[in-house]
N, C-alpha and C positions, 0 to 999 in steps of 0.2 A: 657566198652570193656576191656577184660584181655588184659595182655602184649602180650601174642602169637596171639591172634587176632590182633592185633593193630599193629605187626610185619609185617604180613602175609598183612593187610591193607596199609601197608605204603608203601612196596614192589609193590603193584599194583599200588597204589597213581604212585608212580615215571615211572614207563612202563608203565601208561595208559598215561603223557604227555610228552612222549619222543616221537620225529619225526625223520624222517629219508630224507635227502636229496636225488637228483637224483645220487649220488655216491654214497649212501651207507653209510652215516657217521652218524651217531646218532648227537642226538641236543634237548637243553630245552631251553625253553623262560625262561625268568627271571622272568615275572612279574607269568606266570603259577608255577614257583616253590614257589612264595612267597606264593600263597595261600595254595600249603600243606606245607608250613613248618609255618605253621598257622600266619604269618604276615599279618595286615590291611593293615600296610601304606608304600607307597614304599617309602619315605622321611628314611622310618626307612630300611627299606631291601635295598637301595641305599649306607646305610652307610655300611652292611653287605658287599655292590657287590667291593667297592674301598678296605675294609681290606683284601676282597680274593684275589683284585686284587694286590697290596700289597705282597701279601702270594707267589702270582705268581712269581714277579719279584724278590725276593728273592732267588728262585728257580732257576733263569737263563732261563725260560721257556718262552714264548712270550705272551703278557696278548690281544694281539690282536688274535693272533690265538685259545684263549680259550675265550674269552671274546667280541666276535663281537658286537660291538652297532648296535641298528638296529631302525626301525620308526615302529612303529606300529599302524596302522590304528584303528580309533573308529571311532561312529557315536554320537555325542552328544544329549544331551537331547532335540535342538530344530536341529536336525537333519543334522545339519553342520558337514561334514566329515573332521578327524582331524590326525594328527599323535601323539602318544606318544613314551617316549622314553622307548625302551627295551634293552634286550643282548640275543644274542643266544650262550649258553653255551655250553661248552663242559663236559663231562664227568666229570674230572679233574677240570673243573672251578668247579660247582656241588659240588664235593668233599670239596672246599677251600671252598667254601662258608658255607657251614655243618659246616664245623672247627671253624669257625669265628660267628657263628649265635649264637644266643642268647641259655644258657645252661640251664636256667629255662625251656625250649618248649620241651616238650619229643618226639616231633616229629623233631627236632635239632640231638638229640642223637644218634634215629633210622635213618636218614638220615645221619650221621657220620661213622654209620656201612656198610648201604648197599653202599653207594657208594665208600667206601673205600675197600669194598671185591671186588666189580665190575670194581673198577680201576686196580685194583691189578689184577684182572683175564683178561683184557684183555691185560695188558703188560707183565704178566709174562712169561718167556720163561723156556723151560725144565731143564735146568740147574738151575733157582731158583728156581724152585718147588722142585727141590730136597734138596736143602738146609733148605726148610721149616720146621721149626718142625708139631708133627705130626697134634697136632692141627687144626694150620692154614691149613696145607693140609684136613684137616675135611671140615673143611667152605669152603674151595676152591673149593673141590669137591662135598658140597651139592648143591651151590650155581649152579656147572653147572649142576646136577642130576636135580634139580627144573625148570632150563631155557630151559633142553634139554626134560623133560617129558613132557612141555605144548606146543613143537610142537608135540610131538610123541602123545599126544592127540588130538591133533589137528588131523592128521593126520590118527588115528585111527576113528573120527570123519564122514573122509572124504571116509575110507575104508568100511561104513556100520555098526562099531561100535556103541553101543547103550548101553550097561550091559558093564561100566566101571571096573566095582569090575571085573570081570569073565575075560575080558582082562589082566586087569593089572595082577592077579593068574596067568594066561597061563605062562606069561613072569617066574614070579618066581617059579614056580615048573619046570620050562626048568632048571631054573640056581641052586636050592636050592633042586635038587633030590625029585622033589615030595611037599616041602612046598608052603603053602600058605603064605600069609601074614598073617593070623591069627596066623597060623602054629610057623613061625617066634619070632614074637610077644611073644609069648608062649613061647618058646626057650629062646629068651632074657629077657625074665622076666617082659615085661610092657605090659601096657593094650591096644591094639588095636583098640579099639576106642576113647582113649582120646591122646593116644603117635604116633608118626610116627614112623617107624621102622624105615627108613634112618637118623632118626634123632639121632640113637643110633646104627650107624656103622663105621667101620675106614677108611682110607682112602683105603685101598687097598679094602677094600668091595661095597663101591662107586663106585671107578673104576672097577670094574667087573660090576658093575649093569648103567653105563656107559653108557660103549660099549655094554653091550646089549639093550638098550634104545635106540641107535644113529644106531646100526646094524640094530633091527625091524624097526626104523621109514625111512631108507633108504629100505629096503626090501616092505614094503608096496607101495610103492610111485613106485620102478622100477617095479612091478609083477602088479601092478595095480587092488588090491586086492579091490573087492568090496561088502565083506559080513561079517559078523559078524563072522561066523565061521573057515573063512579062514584065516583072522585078527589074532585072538586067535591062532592060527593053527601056523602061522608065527611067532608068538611072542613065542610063548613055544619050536619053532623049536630053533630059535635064542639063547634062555636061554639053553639048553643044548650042542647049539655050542660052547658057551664061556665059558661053563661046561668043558666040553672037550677040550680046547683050553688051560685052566688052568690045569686039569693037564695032557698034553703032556709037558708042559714046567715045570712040576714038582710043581707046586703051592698048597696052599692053599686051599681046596675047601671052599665057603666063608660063612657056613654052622659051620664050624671049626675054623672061626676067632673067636679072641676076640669079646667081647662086649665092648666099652667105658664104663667107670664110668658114665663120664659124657653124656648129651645131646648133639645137636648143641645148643637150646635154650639157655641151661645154657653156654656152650662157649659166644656166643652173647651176654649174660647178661653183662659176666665179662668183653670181649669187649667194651662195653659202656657203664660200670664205668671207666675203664681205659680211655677210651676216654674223659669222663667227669671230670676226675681228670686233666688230662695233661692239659685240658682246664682253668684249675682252675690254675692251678701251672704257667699256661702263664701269664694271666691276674697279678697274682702275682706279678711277676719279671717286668708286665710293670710300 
């Protein structure tokens, strides 16, 4: 498996064992994270969960609020029902544990990225995003462009959608006067079926492609759109509102942005190497 696969793998790995309580709060077991962060034995991931806890209390943070012990029910091999011992993590604990886990696991690394972009995005408020260089505003914004597309897929899904490529187009010849994604693609200089386009836009192009994502998947859902052609119809409506919405306030059209040098990929790469150094340069000094 390439690194972008095994990125894009690792991202689901983590949202396909995240739960959610009757309020609303996300949550991992412990013993469920230890199998993708490829540990056997929890003897050995138990040692992981007390350094993060550690990591916590250093922090001034409460290790009980991120770190719930819990009993987890099994059934043994001659059928006697048992408890074992778990944690239900938070977000944040996730993160510390990532930090702490063993730097040989490349599944360590990538879990050092994603939940460190995901911590970071759900606490960050408008004042630090502005401070952000542009960068991390890149990741910040891919990362909700990728979480906020696969409801608006979903959603398109649920409106009679079926010919994804010919949806997604609608949206962007709304916002890009007429471009396609191949279109795009072309424009910026990489190949279209092996690059993603949003993976080679700024932040301010993100956020225009955003709010049109978050604008059609709220317009389907109130209008109760149930066809395929009205779907698309909605979506390229939306894309030329946020067209036009850009420049009454004088903007950019995002058609006329830059292109980054770089990818998001390669931001991420460099991301965890820097992460995997700092880890090295800890161990160090212990």
């Amino acid at each position: 498996m390439g690194q972008d696969e095994l990125i894009i793998q690792t991202e689901k790995t983590f949202e396909s064992i995240k739960h959610i309580d009757e309020n609303g709060n996300e949550y991992w077991y412990a013993r469920e994270l230890m199998i993708a962060l490829n540990y056997t034995k929890w003897g050995n991931f138990k040692g992981v969960i007390i350094k993060a806890m550690q990591a916590c209390e250093n922090s001034e943070i409460s290790t009980f609020d991120c770190f719930a012990k819990v009993g987890k029910p099994i059934i043994s091999g001659k059928g006697k029902k048992q408890l074992i011992e778990d944690y239900k993590l938070t977000r944040y604990a996730c993160y510390l544990i990532a930090q702490n886990g063993s730097p040989t696991k490349k599944q360590i690394a990538l879990a050092q990225t994603y939940f460190a972009v995901k911590t970071r995005q759900q606490e960050l408020t408008e004042e630090q995003y502005k401070q952000l260089p542009e960068d991390e505003k890149r990741l910040y914004n891919r990362v909700t462009v990728r979480n906020r597309n696969k409801y608006l897929f979903d959603t398109a899904k649920a409106s009679g959608v079926r010919n994804y490529g010919k949806f997604n187009n609608a949206g962007y010849m709304g916002l890009y006067n007429g471009e396609t994604a191949e279109a795009i693609a072309k424009r910026k200089g990489i190949n279209s079926k092996k690059q993603d386009i949003l993976d080679y836009m700024g932040s301010e192009e993100l956020g225009a492609n955003i709010f049109r994502i978050t604008q059609t998947d709220a317009l389907l859902k109130r209008n109760n759109v149930n066809n395929e052609n009205d779907a698309c119809y909605t979506h390229n409506r939306v894309g030329k509102a946020v067209r036009k919405a850009i420049e009454e306030v004088g903007g950019t059209m995002p058609e006329d942005l830059p292109t980054p040098k770089k990818s998001i990929k390669e931001l991420q790469k460099e991301k965890e190497k820097q992460l995997q150094l700092s880890d090295k340069s800890k161990k160090k000094l212990k």
